[in-house]
C-alpha positions as a Markdown table, in Angstrom:
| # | Residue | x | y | z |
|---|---|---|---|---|
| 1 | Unk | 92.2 | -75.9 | 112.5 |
| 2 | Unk | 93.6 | -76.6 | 109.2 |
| 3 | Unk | 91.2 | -75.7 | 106.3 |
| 4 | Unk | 92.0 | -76.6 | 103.1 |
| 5 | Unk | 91.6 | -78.8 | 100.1 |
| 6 | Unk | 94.3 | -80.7 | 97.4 |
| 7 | Unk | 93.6 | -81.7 | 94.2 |
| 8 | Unk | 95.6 | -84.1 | 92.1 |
| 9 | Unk | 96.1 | -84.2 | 88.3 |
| 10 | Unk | 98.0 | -86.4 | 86.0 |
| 11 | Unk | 101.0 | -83.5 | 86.1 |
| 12 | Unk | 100.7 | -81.5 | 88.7 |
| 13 | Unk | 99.0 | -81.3 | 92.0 |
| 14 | Unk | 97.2 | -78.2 | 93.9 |
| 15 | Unk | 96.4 | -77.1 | 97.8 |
| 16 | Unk | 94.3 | -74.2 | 98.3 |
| 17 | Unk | 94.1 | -73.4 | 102.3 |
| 18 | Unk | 92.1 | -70.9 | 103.7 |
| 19 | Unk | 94.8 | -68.9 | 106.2 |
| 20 | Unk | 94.1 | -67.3 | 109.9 |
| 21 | Unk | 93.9 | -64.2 | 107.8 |
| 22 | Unk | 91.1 | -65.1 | 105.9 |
| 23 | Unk | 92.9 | -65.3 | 102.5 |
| 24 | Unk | 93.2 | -68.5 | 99.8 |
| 25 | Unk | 96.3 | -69.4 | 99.7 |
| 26 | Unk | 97.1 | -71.8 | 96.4 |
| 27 | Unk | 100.0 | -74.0 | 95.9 |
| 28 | Unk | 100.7 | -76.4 | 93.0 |
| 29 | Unk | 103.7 | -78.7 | 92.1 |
| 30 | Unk | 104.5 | -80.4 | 89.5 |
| 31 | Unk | 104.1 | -84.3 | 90.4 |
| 32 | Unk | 106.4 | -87.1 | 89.3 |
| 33 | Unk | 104.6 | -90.8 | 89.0 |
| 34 | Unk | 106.0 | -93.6 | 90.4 |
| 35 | Unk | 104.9 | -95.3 | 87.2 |
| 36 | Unk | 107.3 | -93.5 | 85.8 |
| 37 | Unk | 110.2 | -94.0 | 87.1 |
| 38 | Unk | 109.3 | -98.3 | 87.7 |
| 39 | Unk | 107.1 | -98.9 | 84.5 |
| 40 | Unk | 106.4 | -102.2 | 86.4 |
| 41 | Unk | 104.0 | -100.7 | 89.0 |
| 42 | Unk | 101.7 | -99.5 | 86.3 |
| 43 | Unk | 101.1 | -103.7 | 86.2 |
| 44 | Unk | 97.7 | -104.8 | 87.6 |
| 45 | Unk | 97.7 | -105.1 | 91.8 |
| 46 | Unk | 101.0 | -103.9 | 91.9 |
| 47 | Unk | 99.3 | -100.3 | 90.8 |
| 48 | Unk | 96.9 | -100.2 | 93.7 |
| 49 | Unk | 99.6 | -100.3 | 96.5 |
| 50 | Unk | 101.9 | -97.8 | 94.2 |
| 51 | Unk | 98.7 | -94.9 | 94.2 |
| 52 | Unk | 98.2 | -95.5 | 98.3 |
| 53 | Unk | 102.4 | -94.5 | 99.6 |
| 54 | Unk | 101.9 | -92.1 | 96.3 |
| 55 | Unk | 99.3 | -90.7 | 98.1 |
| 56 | Unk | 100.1 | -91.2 | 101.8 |
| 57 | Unk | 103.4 | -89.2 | 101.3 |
| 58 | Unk | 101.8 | -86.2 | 99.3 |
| 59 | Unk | 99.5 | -85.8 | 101.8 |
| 60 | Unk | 101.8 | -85.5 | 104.2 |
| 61 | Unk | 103.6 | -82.4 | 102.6 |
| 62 | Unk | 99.9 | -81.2 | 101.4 |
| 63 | Unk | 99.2 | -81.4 | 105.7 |
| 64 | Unk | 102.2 | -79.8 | 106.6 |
| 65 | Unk | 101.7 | -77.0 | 104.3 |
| 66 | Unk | 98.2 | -76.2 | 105.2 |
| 67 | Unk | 99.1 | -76.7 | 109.1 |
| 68 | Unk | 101.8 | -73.9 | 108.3 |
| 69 | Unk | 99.1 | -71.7 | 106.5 |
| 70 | Unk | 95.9 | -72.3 | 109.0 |
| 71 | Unk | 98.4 | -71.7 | 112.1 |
| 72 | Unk | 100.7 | -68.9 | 110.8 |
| 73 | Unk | 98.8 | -66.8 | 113.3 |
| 74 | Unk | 98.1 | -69.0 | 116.3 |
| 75 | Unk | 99.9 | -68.3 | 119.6 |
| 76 | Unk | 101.2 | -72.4 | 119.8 |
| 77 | Unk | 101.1 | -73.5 | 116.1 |
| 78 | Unk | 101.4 | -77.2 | 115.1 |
| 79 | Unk | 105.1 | -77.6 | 113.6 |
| 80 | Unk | 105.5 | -79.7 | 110.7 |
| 81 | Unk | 107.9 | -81.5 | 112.3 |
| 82 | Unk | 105.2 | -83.4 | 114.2 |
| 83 | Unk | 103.4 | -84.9 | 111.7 |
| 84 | Unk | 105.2 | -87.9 | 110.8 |
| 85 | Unk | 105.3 | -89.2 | 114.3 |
| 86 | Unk | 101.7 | -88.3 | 114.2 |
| 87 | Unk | 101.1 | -90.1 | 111.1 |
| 88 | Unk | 102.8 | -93.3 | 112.4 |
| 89 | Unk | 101.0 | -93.5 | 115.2 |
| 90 | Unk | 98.0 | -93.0 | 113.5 |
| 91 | Unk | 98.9 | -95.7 | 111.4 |
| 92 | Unk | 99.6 | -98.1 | 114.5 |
| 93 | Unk | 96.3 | -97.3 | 115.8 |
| 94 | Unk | 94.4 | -98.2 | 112.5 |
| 95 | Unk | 96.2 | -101.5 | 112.1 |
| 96 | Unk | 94.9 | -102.2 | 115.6 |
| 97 | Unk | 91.9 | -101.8 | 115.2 |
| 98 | Unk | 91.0 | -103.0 | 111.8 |
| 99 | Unk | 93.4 | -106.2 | 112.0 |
| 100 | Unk | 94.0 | -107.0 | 115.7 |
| 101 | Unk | 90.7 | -106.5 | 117.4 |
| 102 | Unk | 88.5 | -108.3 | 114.6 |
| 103 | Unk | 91.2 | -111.4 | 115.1 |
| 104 | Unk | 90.6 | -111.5 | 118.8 |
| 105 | Unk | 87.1 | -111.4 | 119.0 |
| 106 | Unk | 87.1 | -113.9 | 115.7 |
| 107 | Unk | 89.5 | -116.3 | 117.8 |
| 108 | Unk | 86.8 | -116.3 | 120.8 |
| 109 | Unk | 84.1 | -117.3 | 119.0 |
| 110 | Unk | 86.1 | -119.3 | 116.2 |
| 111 | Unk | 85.4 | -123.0 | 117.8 |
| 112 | Unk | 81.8 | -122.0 | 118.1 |
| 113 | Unk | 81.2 | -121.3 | 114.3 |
| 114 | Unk | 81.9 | -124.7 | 112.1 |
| 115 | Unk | 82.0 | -122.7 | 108.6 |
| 116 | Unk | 85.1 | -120.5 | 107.6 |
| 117 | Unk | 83.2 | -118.5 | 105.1 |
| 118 | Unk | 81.1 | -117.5 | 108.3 |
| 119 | Unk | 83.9 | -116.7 | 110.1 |
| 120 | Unk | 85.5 | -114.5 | 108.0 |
| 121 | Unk | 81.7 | -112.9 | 107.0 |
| 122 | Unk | 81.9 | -112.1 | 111.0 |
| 123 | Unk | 85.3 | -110.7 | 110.5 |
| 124 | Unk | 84.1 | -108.2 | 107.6 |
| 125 | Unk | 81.5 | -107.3 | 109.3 |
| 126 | Unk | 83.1 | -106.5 | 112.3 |
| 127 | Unk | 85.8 | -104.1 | 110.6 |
| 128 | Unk | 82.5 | -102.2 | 108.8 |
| 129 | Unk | 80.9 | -101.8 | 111.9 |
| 130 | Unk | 84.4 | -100.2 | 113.5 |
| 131 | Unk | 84.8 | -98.5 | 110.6 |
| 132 | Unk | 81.4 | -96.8 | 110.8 |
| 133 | Unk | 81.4 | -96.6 | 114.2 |
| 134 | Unk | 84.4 | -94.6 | 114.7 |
| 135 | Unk | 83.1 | -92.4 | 111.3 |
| 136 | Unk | 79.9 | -91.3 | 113.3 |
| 137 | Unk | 81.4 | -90.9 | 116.3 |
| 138 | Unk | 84.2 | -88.4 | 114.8 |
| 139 | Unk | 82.1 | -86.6 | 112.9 |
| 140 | Unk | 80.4 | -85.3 | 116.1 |
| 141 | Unk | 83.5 | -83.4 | 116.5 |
| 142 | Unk | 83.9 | -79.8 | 115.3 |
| 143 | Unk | 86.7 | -80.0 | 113.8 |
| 144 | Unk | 86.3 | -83.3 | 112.6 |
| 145 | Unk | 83.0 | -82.0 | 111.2 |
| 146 | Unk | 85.0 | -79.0 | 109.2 |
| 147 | Unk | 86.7 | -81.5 | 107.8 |
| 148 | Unk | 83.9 | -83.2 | 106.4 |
| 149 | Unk | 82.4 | -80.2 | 104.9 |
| 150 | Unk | 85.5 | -79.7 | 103.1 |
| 151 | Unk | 85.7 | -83.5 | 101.7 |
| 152 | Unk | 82.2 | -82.9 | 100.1 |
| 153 | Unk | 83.5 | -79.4 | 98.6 |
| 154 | Unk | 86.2 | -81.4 | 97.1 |
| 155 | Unk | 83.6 | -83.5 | 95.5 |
| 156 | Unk | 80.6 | -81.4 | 94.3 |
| 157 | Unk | 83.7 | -79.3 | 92.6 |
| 158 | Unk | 85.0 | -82.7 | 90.8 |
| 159 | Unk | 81.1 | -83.4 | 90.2 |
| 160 | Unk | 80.8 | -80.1 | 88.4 |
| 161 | Unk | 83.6 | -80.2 | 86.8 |
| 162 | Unk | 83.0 | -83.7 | 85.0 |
| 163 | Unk | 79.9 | -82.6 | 84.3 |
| 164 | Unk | 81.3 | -80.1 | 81.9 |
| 165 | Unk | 79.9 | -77.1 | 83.8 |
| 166 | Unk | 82.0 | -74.1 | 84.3 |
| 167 | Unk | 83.6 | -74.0 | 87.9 |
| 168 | Unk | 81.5 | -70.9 | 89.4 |
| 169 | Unk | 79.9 | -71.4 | 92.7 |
| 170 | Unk | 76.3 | -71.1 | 91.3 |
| 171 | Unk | 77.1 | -74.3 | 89.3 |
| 172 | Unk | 78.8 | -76.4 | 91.9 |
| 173 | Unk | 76.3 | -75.5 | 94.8 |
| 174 | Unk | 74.0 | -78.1 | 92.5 |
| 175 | Unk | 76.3 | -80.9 | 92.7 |
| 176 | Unk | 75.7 | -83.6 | 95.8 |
| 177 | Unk | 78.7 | -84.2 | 97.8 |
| 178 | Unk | 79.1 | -87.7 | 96.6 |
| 179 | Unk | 81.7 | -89.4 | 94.2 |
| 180 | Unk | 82.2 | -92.7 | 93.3 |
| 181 | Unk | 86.1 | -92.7 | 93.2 |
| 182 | Unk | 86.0 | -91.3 | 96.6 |
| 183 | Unk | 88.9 | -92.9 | 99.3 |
| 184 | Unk | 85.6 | -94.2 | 101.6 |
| 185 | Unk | 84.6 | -96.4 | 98.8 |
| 186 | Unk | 88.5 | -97.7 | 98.1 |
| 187 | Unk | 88.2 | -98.7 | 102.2 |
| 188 | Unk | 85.1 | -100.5 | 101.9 |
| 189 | Unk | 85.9 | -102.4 | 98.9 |
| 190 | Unk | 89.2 | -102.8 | 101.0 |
| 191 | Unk | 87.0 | -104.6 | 103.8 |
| 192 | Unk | 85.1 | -106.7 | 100.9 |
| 193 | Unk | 87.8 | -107.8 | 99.1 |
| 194 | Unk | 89.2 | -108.9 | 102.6 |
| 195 | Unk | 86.5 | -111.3 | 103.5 |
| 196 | Unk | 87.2 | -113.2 | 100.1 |
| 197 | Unk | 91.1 | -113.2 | 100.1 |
| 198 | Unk | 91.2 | -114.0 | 103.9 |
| 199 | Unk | 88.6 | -116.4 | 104.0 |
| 200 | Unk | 91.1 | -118.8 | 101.6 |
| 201 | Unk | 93.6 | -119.1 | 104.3 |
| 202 | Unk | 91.1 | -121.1 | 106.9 |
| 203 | Unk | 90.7 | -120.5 | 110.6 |
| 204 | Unk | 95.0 | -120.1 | 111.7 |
| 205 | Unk | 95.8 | -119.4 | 115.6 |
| 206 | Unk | 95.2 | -115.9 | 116.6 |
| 207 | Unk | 98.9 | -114.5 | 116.1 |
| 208 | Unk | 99.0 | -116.5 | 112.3 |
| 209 | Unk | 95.9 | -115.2 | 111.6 |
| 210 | Unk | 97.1 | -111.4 | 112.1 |
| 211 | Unk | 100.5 | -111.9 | 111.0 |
| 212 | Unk | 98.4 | -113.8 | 107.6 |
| 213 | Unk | 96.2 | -110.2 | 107.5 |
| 214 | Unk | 99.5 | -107.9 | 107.4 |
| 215 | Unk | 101.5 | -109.8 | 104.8 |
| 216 | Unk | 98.2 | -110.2 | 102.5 |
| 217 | Unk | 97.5 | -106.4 | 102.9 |
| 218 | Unk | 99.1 | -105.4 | 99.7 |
| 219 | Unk | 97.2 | -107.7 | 97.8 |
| 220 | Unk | 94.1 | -107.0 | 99.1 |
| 221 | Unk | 94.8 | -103.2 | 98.1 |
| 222 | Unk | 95.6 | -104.1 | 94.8 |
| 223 | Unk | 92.7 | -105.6 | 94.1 |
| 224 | Unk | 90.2 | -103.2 | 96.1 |
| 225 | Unk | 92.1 | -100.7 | 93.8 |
| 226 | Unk | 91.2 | -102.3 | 90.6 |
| 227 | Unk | 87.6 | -102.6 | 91.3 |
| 228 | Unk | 87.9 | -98.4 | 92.4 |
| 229 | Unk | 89.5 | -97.9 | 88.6 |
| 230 | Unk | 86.5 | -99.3 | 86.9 |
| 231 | Unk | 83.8 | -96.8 | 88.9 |
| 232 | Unk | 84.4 | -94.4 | 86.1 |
| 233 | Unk | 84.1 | -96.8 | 83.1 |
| 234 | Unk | 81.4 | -95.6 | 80.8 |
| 235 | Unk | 79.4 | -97.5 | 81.3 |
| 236 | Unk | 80.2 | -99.0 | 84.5 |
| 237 | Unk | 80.1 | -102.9 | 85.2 |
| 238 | Unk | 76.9 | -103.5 | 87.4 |
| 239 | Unk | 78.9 | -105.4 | 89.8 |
| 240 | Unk | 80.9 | -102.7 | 90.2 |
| 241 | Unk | 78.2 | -100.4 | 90.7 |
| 242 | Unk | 76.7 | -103.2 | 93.7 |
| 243 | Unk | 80.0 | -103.5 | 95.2 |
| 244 | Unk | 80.3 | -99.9 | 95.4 |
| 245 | Unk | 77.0 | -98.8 | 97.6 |
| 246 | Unk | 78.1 | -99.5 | 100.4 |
| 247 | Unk | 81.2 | -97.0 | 100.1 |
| 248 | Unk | 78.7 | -94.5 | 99.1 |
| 249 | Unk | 76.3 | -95.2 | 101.5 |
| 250 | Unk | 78.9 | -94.7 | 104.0 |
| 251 | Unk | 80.1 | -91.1 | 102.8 |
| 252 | Unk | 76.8 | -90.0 | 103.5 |
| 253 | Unk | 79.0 | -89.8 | 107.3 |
| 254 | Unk | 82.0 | -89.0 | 105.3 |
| 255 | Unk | 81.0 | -85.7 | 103.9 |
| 256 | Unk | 79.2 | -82.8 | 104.7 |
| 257 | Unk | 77.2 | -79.8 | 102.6 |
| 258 | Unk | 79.8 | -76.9 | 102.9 |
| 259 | Unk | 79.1 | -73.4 | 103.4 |
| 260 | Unk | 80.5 | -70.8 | 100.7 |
| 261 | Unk | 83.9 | -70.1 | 101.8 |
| 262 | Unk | 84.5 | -73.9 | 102.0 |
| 263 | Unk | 83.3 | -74.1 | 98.2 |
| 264 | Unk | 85.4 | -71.3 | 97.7 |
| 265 | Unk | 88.7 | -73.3 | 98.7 |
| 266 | Unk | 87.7 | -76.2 | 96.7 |
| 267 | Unk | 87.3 | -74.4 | 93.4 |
| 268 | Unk | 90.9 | -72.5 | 93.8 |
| 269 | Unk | 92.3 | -75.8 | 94.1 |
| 270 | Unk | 90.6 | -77.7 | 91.2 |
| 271 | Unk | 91.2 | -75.0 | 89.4 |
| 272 | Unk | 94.7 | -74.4 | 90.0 |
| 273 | Unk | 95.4 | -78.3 | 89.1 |
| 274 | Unk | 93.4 | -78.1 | 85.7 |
| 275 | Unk | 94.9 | -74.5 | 84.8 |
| 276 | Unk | 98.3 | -76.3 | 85.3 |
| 277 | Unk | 97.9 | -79.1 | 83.7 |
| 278 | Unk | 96.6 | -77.7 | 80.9 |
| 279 | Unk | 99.7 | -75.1 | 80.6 |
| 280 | Unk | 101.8 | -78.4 | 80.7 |
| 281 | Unk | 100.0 | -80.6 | 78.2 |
| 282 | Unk | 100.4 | -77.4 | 75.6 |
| 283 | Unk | 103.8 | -76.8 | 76.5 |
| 284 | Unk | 104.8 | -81.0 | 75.4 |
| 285 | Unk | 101.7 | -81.7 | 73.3 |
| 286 | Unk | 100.0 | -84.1 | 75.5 |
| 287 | Unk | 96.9 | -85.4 | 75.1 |
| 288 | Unk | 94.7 | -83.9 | 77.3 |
| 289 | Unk | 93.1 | -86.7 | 80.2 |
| 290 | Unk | 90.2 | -87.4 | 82.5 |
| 291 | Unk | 91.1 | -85.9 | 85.7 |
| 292 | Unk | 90.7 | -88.5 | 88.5 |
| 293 | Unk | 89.0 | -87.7 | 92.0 |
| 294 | Unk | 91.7 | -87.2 | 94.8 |
């Protein structure tokens, strides 16, 4: 089981894993933006898809690391080596589910429903209803449920931390397990902002309609992205806060009340990112920043 938690600054990056032998383990690295190295993909939409393969590929070496720490003393450990193909398929199995299966049942039912903005309504809905679905039905699994409790450690440290409150356990044991920047709420808004972009393209055949989906993914991240960016704006946009519920509605599946060691985890990492930050932005005389939810 791996059990762990990564934090991500501006500069650095931090994973704190609990090991088989009971000890916290911390790592930290210093991080290199995208942005950069291409200046352009700090542009609007472009951003968005830049943050996700930032994000997809340190957490890959953030998995491996903490498989390597939760299995150093496990009789058949999970090798690194098999995440990738584990990630690609992973990755194969999401796009047929979120993209593939809504099309099919949308193209049996298509000649039955005159409006296209119905259509496509159906099409949301049906992704949210998968996507909640197979949520609930995970999180009925142990491990799956470990998980959980470690994603709302992760976020009742954040919460405490941007409330100015020191990082002691005492403090962030008061801090609900919700955050607004949170990934469910960038896949929700992903879903929304599909139902728009999609719905401009008509009713195309079934294998134009998916092949339409794929190549208008990136888009649809960018712009799911740039309505996630604005859920920290003081004060925030009311649409924004309206388009946001039902992410947060949803984490209510995504996260679970930790016990004590799993808070314990949490607050190594955050505060291994914010020590080392910190030391960095002294170092070069940057001005300090807001530290973004992972």
């Amino acid at each position: 089981m791996v059990e762990g938690v990564m934090m991500k600054g501006k500069h650095y990056y931090a994973i704190a894993v609990r090991s088989s032998d009971g000890e916290i383990s911390v790592r930290k690295e210093r991080v290199e933006s995208w942005f950069n190295r291409w200046p352009i993909l700090r542009r609007p939409l472009l951003r968005g898809c830049a943050v996700l393969w930032e994000m997809l590929i340190l957490g890959l070496r953030c998995l491996e690391y903490s498989v390597q720490q939760a299995n150093s003393g496990a009789a058949e450990p999970v090798t690194a080596k098999d995440l990738p193909a584990a990630l690609a398929k992973l990755l194969i199995v999401v796009g047929a589910l979120f993209v593939v299966v809504p099309a099919i049942v949308v193209g049996l039912v298509q000649n039955s429903l005159s409006s296209n903005i119905g259509l496509n309504i159906l099409e949301g809905t049906i992704r949210m209803l998968l996507l909640t679905g197979s949520v609930a039905v995970l999180g009925r699994l142990p491990h799956v449920r470990r998980m959980f409790q470690y994603h709302g450690a992760e976020h009742m440290a954040i919460n405490c931390w941007e409330a100015r409150r020191t990082l002691k356990l005492s403090h962030v044991r008061q801090f609900a397990p919700i955050q607004g920047r949170c990934g469910t709420n960038f896949w929700v808004l992903v879903i929304l902002v599909s139902m728009v972009v999609f719905g401009m393209f008509g009713r195309p055949p079934l294998g134009l309609r998916i092949l339409t989906h794929l190549a208008l993914a990136p888009l649809v991240v960018g712009l799911a992205f740039e309505v996630i960016r604005l859920a920290g704006a003081e004060p925030q946009p009311l649409w924004v806060g309206i388009l946001l519920k039902p992410g947060l509605l949803l984490q209510y599946l995504t996260t679970a009340h930790p016990d004590e060691q799993q808070l314990e985890v949490a607050v190594a990492a955050l505060q291994a990112v914010i020590d080392a930050d910190k030391q960095y932005q002294a170092e070069r005389k940057v001005i300090p920043f807001p530290l973004p939810a992972s």
